[in-house]
N, C-alpha and C positions, 0 to 999 in steps of 0.2 A: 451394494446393489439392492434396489430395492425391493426384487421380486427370484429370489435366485433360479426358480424355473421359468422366468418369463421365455427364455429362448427357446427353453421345451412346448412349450404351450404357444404362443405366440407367433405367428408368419411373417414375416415380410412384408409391408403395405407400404406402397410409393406414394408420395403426393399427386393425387390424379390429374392430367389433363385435361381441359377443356374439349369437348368433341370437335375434331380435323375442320366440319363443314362453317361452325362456328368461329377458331380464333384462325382463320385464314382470312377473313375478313377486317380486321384489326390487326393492330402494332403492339396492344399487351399481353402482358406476360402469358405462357400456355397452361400455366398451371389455373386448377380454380380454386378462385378467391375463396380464405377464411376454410378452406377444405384441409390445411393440414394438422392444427393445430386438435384438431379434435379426436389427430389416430397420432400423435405422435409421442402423445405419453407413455404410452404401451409400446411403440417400439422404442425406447428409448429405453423401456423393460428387459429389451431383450439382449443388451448387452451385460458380459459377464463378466467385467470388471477382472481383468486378466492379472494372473501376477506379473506377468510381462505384455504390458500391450504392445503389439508391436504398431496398432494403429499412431502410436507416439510416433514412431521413428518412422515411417511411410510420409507422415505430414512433417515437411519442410518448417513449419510455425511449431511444429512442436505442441501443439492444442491439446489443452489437456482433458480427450477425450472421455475417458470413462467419468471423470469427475462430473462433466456436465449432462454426462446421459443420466447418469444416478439422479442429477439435483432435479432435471427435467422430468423424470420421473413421480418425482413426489412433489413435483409441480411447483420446485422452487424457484422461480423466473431469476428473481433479483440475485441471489446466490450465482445460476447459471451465468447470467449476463455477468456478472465480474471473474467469475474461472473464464470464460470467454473470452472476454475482452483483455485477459493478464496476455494472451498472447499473439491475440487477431485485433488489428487495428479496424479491420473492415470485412468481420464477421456474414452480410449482409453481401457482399460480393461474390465470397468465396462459397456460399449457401447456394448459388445460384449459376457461378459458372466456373468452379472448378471440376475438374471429373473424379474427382475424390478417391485418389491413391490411399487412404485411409482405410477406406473401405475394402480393398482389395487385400490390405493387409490386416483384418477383424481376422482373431484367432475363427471367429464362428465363420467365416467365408474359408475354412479348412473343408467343409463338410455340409455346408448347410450357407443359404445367402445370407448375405453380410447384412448387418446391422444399418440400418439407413442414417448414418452417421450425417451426412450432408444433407439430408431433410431437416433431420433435428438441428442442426447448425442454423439452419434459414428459419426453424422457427423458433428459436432462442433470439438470434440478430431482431427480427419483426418486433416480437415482443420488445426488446429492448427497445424501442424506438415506440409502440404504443402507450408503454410504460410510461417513458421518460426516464430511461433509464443511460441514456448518452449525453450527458451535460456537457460541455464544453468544463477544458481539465486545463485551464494557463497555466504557465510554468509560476508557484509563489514568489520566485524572485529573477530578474533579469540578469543574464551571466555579463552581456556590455559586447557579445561576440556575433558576429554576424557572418551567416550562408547564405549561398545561393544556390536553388535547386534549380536545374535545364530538366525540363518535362515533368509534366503533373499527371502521366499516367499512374497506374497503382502501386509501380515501384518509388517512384518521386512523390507522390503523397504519403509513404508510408514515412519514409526518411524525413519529410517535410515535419510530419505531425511530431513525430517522436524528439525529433530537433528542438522544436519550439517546444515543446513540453520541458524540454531540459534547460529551458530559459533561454535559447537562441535565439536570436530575430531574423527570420528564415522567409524568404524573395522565393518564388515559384514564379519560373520562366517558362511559357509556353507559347509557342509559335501559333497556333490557333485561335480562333475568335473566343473560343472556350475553353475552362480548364476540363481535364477529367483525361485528355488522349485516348489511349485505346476503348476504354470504357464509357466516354462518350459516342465516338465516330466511328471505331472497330466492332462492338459489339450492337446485336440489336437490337430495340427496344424489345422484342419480343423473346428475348434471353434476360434481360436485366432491365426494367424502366428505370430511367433517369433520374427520376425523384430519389431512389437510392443516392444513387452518386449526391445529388443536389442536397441531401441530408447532408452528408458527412464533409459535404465544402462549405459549408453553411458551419458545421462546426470548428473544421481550420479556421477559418475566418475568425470566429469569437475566440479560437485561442491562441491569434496574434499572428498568423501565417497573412502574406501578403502574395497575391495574383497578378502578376504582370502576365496578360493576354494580350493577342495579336504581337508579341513582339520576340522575332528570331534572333538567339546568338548566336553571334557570328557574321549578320547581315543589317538588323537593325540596330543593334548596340555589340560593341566591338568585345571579343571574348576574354584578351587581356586586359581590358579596360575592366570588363565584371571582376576577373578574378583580383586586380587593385581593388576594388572597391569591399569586398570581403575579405573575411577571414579564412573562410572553405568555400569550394565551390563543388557541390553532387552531381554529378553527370549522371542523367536519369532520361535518356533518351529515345529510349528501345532500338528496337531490331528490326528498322522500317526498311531496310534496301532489298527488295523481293528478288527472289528466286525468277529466272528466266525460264522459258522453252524455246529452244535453239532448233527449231522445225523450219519448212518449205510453210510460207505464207502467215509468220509471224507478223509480219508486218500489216497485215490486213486488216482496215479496220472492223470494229466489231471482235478483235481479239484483246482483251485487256485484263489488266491484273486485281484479282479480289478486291486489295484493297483502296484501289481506285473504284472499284462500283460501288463497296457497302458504306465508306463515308456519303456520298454523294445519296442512298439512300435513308443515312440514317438524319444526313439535312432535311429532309424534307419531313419527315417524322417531328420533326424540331419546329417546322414550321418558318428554315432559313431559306428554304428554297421550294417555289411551287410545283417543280418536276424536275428529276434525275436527267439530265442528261446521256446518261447510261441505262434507264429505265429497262427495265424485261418486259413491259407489257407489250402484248401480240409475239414474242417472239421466242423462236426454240434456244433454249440456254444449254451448253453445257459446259458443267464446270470439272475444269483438270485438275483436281487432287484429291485425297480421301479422307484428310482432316476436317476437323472442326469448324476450319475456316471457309472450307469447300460446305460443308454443311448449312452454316449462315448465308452463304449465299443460296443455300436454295431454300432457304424459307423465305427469306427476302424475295427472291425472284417470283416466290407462287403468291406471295402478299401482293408483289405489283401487277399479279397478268397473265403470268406471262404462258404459252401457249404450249409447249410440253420444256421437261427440265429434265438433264439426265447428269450424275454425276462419275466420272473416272477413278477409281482407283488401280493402281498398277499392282497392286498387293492382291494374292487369292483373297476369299472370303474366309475372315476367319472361320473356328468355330464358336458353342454356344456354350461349350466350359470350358475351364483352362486347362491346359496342354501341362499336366506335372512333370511332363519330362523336361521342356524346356523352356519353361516359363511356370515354377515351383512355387507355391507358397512362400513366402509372403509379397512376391514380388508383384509390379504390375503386369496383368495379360492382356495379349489382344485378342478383343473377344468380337464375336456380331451383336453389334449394340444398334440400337435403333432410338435413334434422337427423332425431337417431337418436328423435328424439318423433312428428318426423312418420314418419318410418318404423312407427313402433308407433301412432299412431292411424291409419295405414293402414288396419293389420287391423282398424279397428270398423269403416270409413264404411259408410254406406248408400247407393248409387248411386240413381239420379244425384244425390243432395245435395253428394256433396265432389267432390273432385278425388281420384287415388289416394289420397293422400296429407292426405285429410281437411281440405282448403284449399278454399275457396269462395275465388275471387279476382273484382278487380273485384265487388265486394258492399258494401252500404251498409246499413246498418239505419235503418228508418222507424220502427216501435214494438214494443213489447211486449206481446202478451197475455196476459191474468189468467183463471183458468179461475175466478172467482168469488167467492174465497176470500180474494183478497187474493195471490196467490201465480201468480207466472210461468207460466203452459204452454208460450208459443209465441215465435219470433222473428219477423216480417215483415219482409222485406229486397226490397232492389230490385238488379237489375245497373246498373254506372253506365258512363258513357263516360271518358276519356281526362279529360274535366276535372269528372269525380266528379258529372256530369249523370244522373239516372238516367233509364233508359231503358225507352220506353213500355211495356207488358203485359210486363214482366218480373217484378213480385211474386211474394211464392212464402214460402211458410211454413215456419218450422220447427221442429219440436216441442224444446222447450227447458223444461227445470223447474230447471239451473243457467246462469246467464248472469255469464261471469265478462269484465272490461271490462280490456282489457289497450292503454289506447290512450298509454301515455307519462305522463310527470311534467312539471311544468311550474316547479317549482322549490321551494326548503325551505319546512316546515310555519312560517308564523306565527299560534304560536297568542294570542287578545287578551292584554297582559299577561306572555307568555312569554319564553322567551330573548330573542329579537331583539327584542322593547319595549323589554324588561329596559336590557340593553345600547344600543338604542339606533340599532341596525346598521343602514345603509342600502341597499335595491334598488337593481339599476338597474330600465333600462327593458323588461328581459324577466321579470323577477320575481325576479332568483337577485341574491345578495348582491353589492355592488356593493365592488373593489377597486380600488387603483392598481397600479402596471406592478411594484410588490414585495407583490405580492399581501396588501397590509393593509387592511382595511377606514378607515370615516372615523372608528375611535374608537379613539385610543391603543395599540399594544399586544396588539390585535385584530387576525387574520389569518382569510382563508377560505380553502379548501381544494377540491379537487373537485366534486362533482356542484352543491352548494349553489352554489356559486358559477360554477364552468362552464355549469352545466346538465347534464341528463340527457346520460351520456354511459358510453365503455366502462370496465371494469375495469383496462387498458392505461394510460388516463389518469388516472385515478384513482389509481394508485402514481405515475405521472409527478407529479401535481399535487401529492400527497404529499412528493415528492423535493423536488421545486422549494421548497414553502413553506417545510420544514424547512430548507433552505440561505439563503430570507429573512430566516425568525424567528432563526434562527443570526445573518447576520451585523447585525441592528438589535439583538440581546440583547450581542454580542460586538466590532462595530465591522468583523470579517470574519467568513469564512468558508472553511474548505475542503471544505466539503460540496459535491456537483455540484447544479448546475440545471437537469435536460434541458428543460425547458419555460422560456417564458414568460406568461401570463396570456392574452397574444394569441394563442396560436397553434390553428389550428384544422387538422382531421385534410384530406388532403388529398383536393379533393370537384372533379366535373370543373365 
């Protein structure tokens, strides 16, 4: 450590925002530019280099944290960028939209706020790339073995890159007009620009990974037909088959599911399409669920317009520290956290409908009404109790003509006939693809990967699970391996 009282002497300082009135107006990113790099020396001070970090075992990657807060510290970039990069394929992602379980688990977030582990993360990643410090890494020698990766979100590029490193000659299969999945069309520019992603495919690229876009398995090229043509094939598909709301006036339109609106806006950010379809401009949004997901949508929605925005959560409001009784050290908490979305649907709410911060908590939706037409006006919702009871003369309307359903995923699209018929693949007993303890499915040669097969889960895990499989399929294609495996199949984020 390079400063051993820096945590005594030293506060807390986040990468600051751009002001609400400003980046509401644009698609990039919220933070300001070239603003972090010049406080993140000193907090990267202020970690205390534990004899036990537990920030290790909170991060799924296994990052080896204190090592690079020290090097960032004495300002050793290139040092930082390779402890970095020994364990994060896409450093530069996870800086940006992980919610950093790490941090939650900093011995100093015992007592005192955590060490801004995920700032210094993003600007360690930057550097590396201002540097030139991300070369393209081929494998010295070709093994003669050939995979096929289904899905180039950040589970299937992680597997992809680590594959080909190990001298595979590795097919990235994406149904999409672009690669990148969730991280192109899921996430929005204004959490993550592109150009990130477009780096590091830029790098697959020069280190022998191959892009098959626009082309579906299962519908464009036949799925047993892939798996003949390889050696292994990665199922990296994620956890697209959304969560329903089983209400009076589901079916009206103007009711539709997140991520059927934020691809379609982050099109047009692309420059693929000159207007959403689904657009929020002029119209009252509200969004049913209380995650993250729920969140992007309403920054998206005050980027395009739109004329008040209110978001659902059916959970009280947390608190503003953690609960030690039941959510202890070092686990993660739910806390009232305010993302830079809810900050910017701030400025539409209509009092008293939201919360400052355009959050209706504790809230439930009964039904939907139709002003006639076929088409959404209103929300009905109820407040509910502690065990989501709703509670009497609380109803209460709210004028809605977009209702966008942001309540989670519950595991991969099967569609009749499609991939997983195709192939053969089997569930388990929560819907997501079912593996043994080397993450292979029950058909030859076949492997799953992240969300598909974890379940809905973070961005963190999802390069983890990436990591892991490619060190699998490695050592069943090869007999070993010296790829790492920070995960195994079982391991679950740590919950109190």
């Amino acid at each position: 450590m390079a400063d051993p009282k820096g945590f005594l002497t030293t506060g807390r300082q986040d990468w600051p925002r751009r002001p609400v009135g400003e980046r509401v107006k644009d698609w990039a990113e919220v933070h300001v530019p070239g603003a972090l790099l010049p406080i993140v020396e000193r907090q990267a001070d202020r970690c205390m280099d534990c004899g036990i970090p537990f920030c290790h075992q909170a991060c799924p990657l296994g990052n080896l944290i204190p090592e690079w807060n020290d090097l960032v510290s004495r300002a050793d970039w290139h040092a930082a960028a390779e402890r970095l990069h020994a364990t994060n394929n896409f450093p530069e992602f996870t800086g940006r939209l992980c919610p950093a379980p790490c941090e939650a688990g900093c011995v100093l977030a015992i007592n005192q706020p955590a060490v801004t582990i995920k700032n210094v993360e993003a600007a360690v990643a930057d550097r590396i790339w201002a540097d030139g410090l991300a070369p393209p890494r081929p494998a010295g020698r070709p093994s003669g073995r050939t995979v096929a990766v289904v899905g180039s979100g950040p589970a299937g590029l992680a597997a992809a890159q680590q594959l080909a490193r190990a001298g595979h000659a590795v097919a990235v299969y994406e149904r999409d007009g672009r690669p990148g999945g969730l991280l192109r069309y899921g996430i929005p520019a204004f959490k993550m620009e592109k150009r990130h992603l477009e780096r590091r495919l830029g790098q697959l690229t020069a280190e022998g990974v191959r892009f098959r876009t626009s082309t579906e398995v299962g519908k464009d090229v036949d799925a047993v037909e892939l798996r003949g043509r390889h050696d292994a094939v990665v199922l990296a598909v994620g956890a697209t088959a959304w969560r329903e709301l089983d209400v009076p006036g589901r079916e009206l339109a103007g009711v539709e599911q997140a991520m059927a609106y934020l691809p379609l806006a982050g099109r047009v950010c692309a420059g693929e399409l000159d207007r959403s379809p689904l657009s929020a401009a002029g119209r009252h949004v509200v969004v049913v669920g209380g995650g993250d997901t729920g969140a992007d949508c309403l920054g998206t929605a005050v980027r395009e317009g739109a004329a008040s925005v209110t978001q659902l959560d059916i959970y009280a409001r947390p608190g503003a520290v953690r609960d030690e009784t039941a959510e202890p050290w070092p686990t993660y908490p739910r806390l009232y956290r305010l993302s830079a979305a809810h900050e910017e649907a701030g400025e539409l709410r209509t009092a008293p409908v939201a919360d400052a911060d355009a959050r209706l908590f504790a809230a439930s939706t009964l039904r939907f009404e139709g002003d006639g037409t076929g088409r959404v006006r209103a929300l009905r919702l109820t407040e509910v109790d502690a065990e989501r009871r709703p509670l009497p003369g609380t109803e209460r309307e709210l004028p809605a003509d977009l209702v966008l359903l942001a309540l989670g995923f519950c595991g991969p699209e099967r569609t009749p006939g499609g991939l997983l018929d195709q192939l053969g693949v089997e569930l388990d007993g929560r819907g997501v693809l079912a593996r043994d303890d080397h993450f292979a499915t029950n058909v030859p040669g076949v492997f799953a990967t992240g969300d598909a097969a974890r379940g809905q889960s973070l961005v963190v895990w999802a390069i983890a699970e990436g990591r892991a499989t490619a060190a699998a399929v490695d050592r069943w294609l090869t007999g070993t391996t010296e790829l790492p495996c920070p995960i195994t199949p079982y391991d679950r984020p740590m919950t109190a």
